[in-house]
N, C-alpha and C positions, 0 to 999 in steps of 0.2 A: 602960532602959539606953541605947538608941537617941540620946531625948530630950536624956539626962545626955552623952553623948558628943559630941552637937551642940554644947551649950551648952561645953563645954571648949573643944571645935574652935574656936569663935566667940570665947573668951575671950583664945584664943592670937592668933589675926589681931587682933583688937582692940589689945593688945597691941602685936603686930609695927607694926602700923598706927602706933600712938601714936610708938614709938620711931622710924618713918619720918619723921614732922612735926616729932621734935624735932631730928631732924637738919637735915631742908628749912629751920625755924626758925632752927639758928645758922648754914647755909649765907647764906640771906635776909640776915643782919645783916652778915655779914660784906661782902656783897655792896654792903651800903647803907652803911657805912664806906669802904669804896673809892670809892664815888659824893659822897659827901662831901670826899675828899680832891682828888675829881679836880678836883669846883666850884669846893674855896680853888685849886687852880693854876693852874686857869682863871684866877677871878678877880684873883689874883696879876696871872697878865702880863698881861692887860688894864691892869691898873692902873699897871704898869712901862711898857708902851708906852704911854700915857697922859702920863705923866711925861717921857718920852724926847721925843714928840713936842711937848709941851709946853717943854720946856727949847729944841727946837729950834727953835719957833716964835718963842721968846721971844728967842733968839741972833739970829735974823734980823731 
């Protein structure tokens, strides 16, 4: 009985455990969408001040 009581206890953490990672998991993505959006804005104005100083070099 001991044995059988172990093995449930272990079944449940196991369990608990799982449902942990799948949260950490869409925590993680959500995270790396954010990280994505921030690169296009980065790159964005990079590109705009690029442009800007371009037009102004060009005026000159």
């Amino acid at each position: 009985m001991e044995l059988s009581r172990r093995i449930e206890k272990m079944e449940k953490e196991i369990a608990e455990i799982k449902g942990d990672l799948v949260e950490i998991k869409e925590s993680l993505s959500r995270v790396e969408e954010s990280i994505e959006w921030i690169k296009t804005i980065v790159k964005v104005t990079f590109s705009l001040f690029g442009v800007i100083i371009g037009v102004m070099v060009a005026v000159m």
